[in-house]
N, C-alpha and C positions, 0 to 999 in steps of 0.2 A: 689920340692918334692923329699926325698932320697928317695931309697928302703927298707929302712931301717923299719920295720912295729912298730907302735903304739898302734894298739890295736887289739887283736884277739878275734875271738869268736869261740872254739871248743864245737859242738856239743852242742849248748846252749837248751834247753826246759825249758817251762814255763807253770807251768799247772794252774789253778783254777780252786778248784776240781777238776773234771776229762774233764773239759776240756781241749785241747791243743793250746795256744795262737800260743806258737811257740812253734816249731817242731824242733830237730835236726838243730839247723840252723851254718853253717859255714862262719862266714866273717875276712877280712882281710880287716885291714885300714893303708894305711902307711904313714910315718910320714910325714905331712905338706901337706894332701889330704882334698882336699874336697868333702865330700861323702854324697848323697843326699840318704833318705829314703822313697821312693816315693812308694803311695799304698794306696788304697779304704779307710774311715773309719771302724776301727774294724779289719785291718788285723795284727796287731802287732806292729807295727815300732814304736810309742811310749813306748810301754813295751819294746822295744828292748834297746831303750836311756836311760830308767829309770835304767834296768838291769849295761849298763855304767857307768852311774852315782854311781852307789851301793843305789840304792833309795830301789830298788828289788833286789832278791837272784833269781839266775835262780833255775828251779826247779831239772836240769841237765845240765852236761857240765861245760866247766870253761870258764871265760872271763880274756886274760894278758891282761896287761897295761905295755907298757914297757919291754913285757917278763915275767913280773910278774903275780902271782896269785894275781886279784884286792882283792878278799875276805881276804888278807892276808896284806896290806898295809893299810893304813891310808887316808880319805880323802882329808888330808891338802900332803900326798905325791901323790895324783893322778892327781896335779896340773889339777885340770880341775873347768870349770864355765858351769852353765847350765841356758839357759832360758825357761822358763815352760812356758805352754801354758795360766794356769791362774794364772798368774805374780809372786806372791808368795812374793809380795815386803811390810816390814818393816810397818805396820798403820799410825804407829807414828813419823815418819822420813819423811823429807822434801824429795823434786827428789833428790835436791843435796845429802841430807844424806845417802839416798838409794844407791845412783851410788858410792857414797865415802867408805862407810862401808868398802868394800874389801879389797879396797885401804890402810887402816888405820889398818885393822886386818893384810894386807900381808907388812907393815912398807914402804911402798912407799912415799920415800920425800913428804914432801905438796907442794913444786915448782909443782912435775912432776906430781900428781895427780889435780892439778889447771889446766894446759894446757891438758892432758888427757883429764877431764870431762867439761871443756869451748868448746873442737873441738866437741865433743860428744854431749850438750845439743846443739851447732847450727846445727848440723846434722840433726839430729832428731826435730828441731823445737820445741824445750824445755825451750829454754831458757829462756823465759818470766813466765816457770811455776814450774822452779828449787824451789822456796820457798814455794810451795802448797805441802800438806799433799797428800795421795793416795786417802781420799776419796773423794777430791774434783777434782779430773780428771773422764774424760772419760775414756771409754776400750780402747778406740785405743788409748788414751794417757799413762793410764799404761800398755799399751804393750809395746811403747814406751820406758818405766823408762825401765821396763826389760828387753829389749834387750839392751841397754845403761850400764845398769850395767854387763851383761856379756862382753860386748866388750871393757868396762874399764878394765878387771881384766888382760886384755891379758895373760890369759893361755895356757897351751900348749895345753890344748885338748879345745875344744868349744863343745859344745852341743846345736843346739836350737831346740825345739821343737814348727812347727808351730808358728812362731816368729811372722810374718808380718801376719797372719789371720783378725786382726780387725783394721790394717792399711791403713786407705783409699788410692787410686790408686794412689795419685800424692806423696806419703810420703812415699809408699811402695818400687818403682823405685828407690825412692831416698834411702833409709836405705840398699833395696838390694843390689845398686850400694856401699855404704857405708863396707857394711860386706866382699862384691869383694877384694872388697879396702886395707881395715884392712888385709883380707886373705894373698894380696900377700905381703903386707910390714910385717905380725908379721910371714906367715908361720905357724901359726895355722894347728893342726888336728883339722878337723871341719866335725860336723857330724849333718846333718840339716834335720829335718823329717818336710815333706809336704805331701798333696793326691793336690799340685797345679802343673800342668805337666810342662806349661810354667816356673812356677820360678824354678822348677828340673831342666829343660833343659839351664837354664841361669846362676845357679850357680855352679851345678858340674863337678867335675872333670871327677866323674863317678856316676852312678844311680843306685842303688839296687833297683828293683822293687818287692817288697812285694806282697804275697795273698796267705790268710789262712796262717798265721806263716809262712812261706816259701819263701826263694829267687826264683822270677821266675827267672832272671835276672838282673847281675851287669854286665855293661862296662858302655862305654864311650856316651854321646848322641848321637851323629853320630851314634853309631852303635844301640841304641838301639832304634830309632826313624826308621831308613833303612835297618836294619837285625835283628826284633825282633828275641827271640829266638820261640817262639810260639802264638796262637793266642790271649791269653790272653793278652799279650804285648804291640800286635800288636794293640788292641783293647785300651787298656788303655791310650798310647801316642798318640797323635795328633788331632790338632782341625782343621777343625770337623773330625771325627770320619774316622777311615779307612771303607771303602768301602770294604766288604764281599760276593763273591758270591760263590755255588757252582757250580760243574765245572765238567764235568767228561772226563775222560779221555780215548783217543783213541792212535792207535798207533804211529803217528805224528804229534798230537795237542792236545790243552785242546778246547773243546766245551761249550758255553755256551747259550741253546737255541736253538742249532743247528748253531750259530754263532763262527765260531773258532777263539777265544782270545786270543791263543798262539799257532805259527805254528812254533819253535822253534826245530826241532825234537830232536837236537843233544845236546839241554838242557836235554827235557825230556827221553831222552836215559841213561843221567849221572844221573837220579834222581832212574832210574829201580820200576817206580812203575808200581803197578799191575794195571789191568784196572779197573774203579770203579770212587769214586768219590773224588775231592779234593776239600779244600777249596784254592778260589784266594784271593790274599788281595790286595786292588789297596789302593792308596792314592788320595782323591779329587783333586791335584794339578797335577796327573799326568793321570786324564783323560780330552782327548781331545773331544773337543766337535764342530760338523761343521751343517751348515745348510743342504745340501746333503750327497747323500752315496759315499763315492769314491771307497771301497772296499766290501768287503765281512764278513770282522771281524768285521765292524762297526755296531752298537747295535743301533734299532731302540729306540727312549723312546719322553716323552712328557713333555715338563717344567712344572715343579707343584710349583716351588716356585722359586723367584729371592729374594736373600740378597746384599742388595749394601753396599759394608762397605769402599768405596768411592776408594781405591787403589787397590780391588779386588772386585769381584762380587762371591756368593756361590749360584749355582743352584741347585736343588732338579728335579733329572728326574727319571719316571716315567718307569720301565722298563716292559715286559711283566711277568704274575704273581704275579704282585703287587710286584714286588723286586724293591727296591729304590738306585739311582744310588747319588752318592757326589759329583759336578765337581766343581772346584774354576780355575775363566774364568778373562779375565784382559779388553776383548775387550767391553761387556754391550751391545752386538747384542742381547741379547735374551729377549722374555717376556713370562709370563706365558700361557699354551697355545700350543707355537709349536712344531712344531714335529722335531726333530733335531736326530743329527745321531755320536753315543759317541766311541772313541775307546781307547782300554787300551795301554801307553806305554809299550813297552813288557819287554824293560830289566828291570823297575821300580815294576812288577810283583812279588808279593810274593806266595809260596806256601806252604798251610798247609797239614800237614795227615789228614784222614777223622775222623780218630780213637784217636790216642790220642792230637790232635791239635799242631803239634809241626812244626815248620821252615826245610821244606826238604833240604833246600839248608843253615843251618847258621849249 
């Protein structure tokens, strides 16, 4: 990946009618990046790829390509391939025809577009269905054609939108692993919108996380999984679900319950907040869960639920309040029922403001 950027977005909006899809939005993608667009249905990220594409004119802002104003170039010069969410592929053309088209419109030898699309229909498990029409596949098969035919055209820019949606799980791994693939040998700018957090977190380079038209957040997984910028973030990545509680604050701990959760002082000294309340964000994975109290931080609660998912176990505890606590346990000591005794890792500890939800410490 140079530094070199590939595609900009200044100040893009997007209105219908007076609504705002997106907002002001600024991104930078650079060359040979793979950029996930991760975010709720309804938050934009598809109208953001469409706008790419030149499908849509944004309603303000410009979008380069190369430096260039895209509204001012040619589609055959934006060298790019897109695949849609509902396939968009040819009625009357075989898979082979479908995958080929490009191929044939961009003058690509027939030697090199026969090895192209042979590696491509065994990928994808096509092969036996190259000579069927569109109407006689299923959805996950022409989703299939359609991602196959973007990945033939090896463009400089990719686009897919929600590619693998109606790909069953064993074909999905496989295709994901496939696009990995193709990424690092062709170098592709590749720009992939999902609301699927696991395959965000498996294919990009980096994550924009969308809501309401707006970037909450672009970096890297690591960082956006372990230092969301805010609670929205925080809330949207990881299964199961971050662990929320409020927390208030005293002058050399956070409390919660009258249990202190965090006796760190010389953290919350560098934070200068006021006294009042904060939100904590624990991760299921990083609460410890013991059958006795050894300390004073430790949170009384009562197993309400055991999920065995055989290499880890997810308990549901029961805290006072009716506040529900997320632990993911490896040992299988527990059954619904006991009363056990939970503490939070402290440096894995997130802090939010009370006010506008935002990461004190990123």
């Amino acid at each position: 990946m140079s530094n070199e950027v590939a595609l900009e977005l200044k100040e893009v909006t997007k209105k219908y009618k007076k609504t705002n899809v997106i907002s002001k939005m600024d991104l930078q993608i650079k060359n040979g990046e793979f950029l996930v667009l991760l975010g709720p249905s309804g938050c934009g990220k598809s109208t953001t790829l469409r706008m790419i594409a030149g499908l849509e004119k944004p309603s303000s802002g410009q979008i380069l390509i190369d430096g260039q104003d895209a509204e001012k170039i040619s589609s055959m010069e934006r060298n790019l391939a897109m695949v849609f969410q509902d396939y968009a592929l040819y009625p009357n053309m075989t898979v082979y025809q479908n995958l080929e088209y490009a191929l044939k419109v961009h003058k690509v030898k027939k030697e090199e577009r026969q090895q192209r699309l042979a590696k491509i229909l065994e990928t994808l498990n096509l092969t036996e269905y190259q000579d069927r029409l569109p109407g006689e596949l299923s959805g996950g098969q022409k989703q299939r054609v359609a991602l196959g035919r973007g990945m033939a055209k090896q463009s400089k820019i990719f686009l897919l939108d929600e590619p693998l949606s109606n790909i069953d799980v064993q074909l999905r791994e496989k295709a994901r692993d496939e696009i990995q693939t193709l990424h690092e040998e062709n170098q592709q700018t590749i720009v992939y919108v999902t609301h699927d957090q696991l395959e965000a977190m498996a294919l990009g380079d980096r994550i924009a996380i969308i809501n309401d038209g707006k970037i909450q957040m672009i970096d890297t997984p690591d960082n956006i999984y372990n230092h969301p910028a805010n609670l929205f973030v925080a809330q949207f990545v990881g299964t199961p679900q971050i662990n929320i509680l409020e927390v208030d604050v005293q002058t050399t701990q956070l409390v919660y319950a009258e249990y202190p959760v965090l006796t760190n002082s010389a953290r919350l000294a560098k934070l200068s907040v006021p006294s009042g309340q904060l939100y904590l964000g624990i991760r299921p994975e990083h609460v410890v869960v013991k059958c006795k109290q050894e300390s004073a931080s430790e949170l009384p609660a009562q197993v309400e639920a055991v999920i065995d998912y055989g290499r880890y176990q997810q308990l549901t505890l029961k805290l006072e309040e009716k506040q529900v606590l997320k632990a993911i346990i490896t040992n299988n000591n527990f059954k619904i029922g006991d009363i056990v005794y939970a503490s939070l890792a402290e440096d894995k500890i997130l802090l939010f403001d009370h006010k506008g939800k935002n990461n004190l410490e990123s």
